[in-house]
C-alpha positions in Angstrom: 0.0 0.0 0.0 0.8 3.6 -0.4 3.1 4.7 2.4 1.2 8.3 2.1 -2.2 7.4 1.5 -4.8 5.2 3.1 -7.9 3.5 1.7 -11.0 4.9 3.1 -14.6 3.5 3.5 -15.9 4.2 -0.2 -19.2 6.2 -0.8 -19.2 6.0 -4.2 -18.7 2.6 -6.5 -17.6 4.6 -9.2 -15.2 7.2 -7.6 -12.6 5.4 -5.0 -11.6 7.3 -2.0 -8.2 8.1 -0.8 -7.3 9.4 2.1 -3.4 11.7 2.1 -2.1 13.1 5.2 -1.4 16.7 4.8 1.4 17.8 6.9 0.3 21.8 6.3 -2.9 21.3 7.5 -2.5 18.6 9.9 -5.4 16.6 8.6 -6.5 13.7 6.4 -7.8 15.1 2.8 -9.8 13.3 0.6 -8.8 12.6 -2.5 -11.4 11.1 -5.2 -8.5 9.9 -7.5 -4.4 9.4 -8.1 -4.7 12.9 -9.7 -6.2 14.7 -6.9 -3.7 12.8 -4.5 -0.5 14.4 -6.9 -2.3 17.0 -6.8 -2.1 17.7 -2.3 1.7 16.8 -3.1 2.2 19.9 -5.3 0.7 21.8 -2.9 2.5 20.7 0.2 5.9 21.2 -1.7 4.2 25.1 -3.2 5.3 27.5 -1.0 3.2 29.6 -1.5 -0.2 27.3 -0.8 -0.5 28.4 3.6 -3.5 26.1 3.3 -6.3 24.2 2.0 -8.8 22.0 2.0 -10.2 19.0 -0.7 -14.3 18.5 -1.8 -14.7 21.6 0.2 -18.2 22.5 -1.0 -20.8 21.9 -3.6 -22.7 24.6 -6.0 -25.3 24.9 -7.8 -25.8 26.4 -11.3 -28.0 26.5 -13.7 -27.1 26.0 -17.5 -29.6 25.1 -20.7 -32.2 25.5 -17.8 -31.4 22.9 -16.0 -29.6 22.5 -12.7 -26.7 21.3 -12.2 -24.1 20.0 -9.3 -20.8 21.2 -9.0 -18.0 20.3 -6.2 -14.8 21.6 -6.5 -11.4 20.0 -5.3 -10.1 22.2 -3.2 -10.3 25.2 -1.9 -6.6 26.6 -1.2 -4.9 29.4 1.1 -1.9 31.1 -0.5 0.9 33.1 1.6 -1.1 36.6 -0.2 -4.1 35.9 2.3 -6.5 35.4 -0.7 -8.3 31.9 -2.0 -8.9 29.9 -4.9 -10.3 26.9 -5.9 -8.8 24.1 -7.4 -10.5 21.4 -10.7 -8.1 18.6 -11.0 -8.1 17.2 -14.4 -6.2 14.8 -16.7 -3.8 17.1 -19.0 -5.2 15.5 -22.1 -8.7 16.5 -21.1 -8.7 19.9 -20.5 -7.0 20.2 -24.0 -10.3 18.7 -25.3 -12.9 21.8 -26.5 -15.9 20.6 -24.6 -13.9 20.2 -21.4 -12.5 23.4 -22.0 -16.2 25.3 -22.8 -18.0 23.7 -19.5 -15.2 24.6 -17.2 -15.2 27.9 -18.8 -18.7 28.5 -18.2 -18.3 27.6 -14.7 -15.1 29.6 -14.2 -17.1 33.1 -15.3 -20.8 32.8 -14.1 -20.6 30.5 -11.1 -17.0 31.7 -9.6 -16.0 35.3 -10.6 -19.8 36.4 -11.1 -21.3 34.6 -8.0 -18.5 33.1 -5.4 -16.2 36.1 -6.5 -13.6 33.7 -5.8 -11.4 32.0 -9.2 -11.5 28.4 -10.0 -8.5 27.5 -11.6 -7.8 24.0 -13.4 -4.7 22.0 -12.2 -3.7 19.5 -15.6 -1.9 16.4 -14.2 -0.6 13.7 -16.9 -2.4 11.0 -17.3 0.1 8.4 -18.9 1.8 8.5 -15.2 5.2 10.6 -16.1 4.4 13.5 -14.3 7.7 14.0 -13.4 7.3 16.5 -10.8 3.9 14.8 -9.3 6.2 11.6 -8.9 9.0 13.3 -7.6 7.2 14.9 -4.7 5.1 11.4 -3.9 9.7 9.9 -3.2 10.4 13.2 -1.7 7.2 13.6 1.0 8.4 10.5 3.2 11.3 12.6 3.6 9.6 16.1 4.4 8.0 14.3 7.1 11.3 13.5 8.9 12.4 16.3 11.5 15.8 18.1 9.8 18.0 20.5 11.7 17.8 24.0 9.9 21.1 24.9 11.1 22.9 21.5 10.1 20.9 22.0 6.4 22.4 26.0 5.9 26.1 24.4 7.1 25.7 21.5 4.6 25.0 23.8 1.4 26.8 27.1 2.6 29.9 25.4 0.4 28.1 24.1 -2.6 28.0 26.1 -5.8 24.9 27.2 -7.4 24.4 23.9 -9.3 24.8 20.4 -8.1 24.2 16.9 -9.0 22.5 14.4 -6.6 25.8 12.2 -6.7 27.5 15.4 -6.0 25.3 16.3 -3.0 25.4 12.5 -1.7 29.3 12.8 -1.8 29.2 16.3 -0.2 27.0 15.3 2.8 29.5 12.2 3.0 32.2 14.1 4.1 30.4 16.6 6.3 29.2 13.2 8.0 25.6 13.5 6.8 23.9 10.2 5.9 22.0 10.2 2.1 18.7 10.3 3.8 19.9 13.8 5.0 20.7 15.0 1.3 17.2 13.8 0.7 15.9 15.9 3.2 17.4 19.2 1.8 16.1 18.2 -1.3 12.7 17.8 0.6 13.3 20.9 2.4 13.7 23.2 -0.4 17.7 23.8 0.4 18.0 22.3 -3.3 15.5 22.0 -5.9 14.2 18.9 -7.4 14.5 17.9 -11.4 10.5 18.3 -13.6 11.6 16.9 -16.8 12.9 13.3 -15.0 12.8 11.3 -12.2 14.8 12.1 -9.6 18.8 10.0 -9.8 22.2 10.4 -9.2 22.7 12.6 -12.2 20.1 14.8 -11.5 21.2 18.6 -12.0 20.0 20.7 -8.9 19.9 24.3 -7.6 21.3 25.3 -4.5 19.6 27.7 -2.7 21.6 30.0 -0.1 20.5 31.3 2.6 
């Protein structure tokens, strides 16, 4: 099983339910698919997302006079003070015109005209190489594990600008850090993570000084 998700009871048989501890809120969020779960992860690795919630709330609208149902996927906090919601969606769907014209129509005359609040549409690929989705589902064991700040500025105070994961391995070697620990600045945000590949030894990362 999933080290960061649990199954939960399902109340749908079409939609399964997942269940992903969010370390920023302290909390179990449901998540309705694998999407919606990479989803959370982008968000606990966004610095600038304080906060937020999944299936928050549901709407009504009305549209070719009938009405319909609409539930977001979150609702999220950012550091500004301000919120948003959240529609997570296969990449290849939201390129498709009648995906695009329904979301659309719910963007402008249920959220900016009613909620006064913007929905925005989160694409996450479907075909599973999502390289930064995957990339933060290895690296959130690791932000969970308690890291030093002080320990994490001496470690990268002598790196250049650039490094490669073997690079930062052998670096924390001789400084007497354990691998898990380079992990954990990558976790951290003391270096940055690849988008265009998983994560390996020849990774290129930034450093970022404090």
């Amino acid at each position: 099983m999933n080290p960061l998700a649990r199954q939960l009871e399902k109340c749908s048989r079409v939609k399964e339910s997942i269940g992903f501890y969010s370390l920023k809120t302290k909390k179990v969020q449901k998540c309705e698919s694998r999407k919606e779960l990479y989803a959370c992860l982008l968000r606990e690795f966004d610095r600038n997302v304080v906060s937020y919630l999944t299936q928050p709330q549901s709407f009504g609208y009305v549209i070719d006079g009938k009405t319909r149902r609409y539930t977001p996927d979150a609702l999220v906090k950012t550091s500004d003070g301000k919120y948003h919601y959240e529609e997570v969606k296969p990449t290849s769907d939201l390129e498709k015109p009648h995906v695009r014209e329904k979301y659309s129509y719910i963007q402008q005359e249920v959220f900016e005209k009613e909620i006064q609040r913007p929905l925005y549409l989160v694409g996450i690929d479907e075909q599973g190489d999502d390289f930064t989705a995957k990339n933060c589902e290895y690296l959130y064991p690791f932000l969970q594990l308690s890291l030093n700040e002080n320990e994490a500025n001496q470690a990268v105070q002598d790196l250049g600008s650039t490094v490669s994961l073997k690079e930062l391995f052998e670096h924390c070697s001789t400084k007497r850090h354990s691998r898990e620990f380079a992990i954990q600045l990558i976790a951290n945000g003391f270096c940055s993570f690849p988008t265009h590949e998983f994560i390996n030894p020849n990774s290129t990362l930034e450093v970022f000084h404090v």
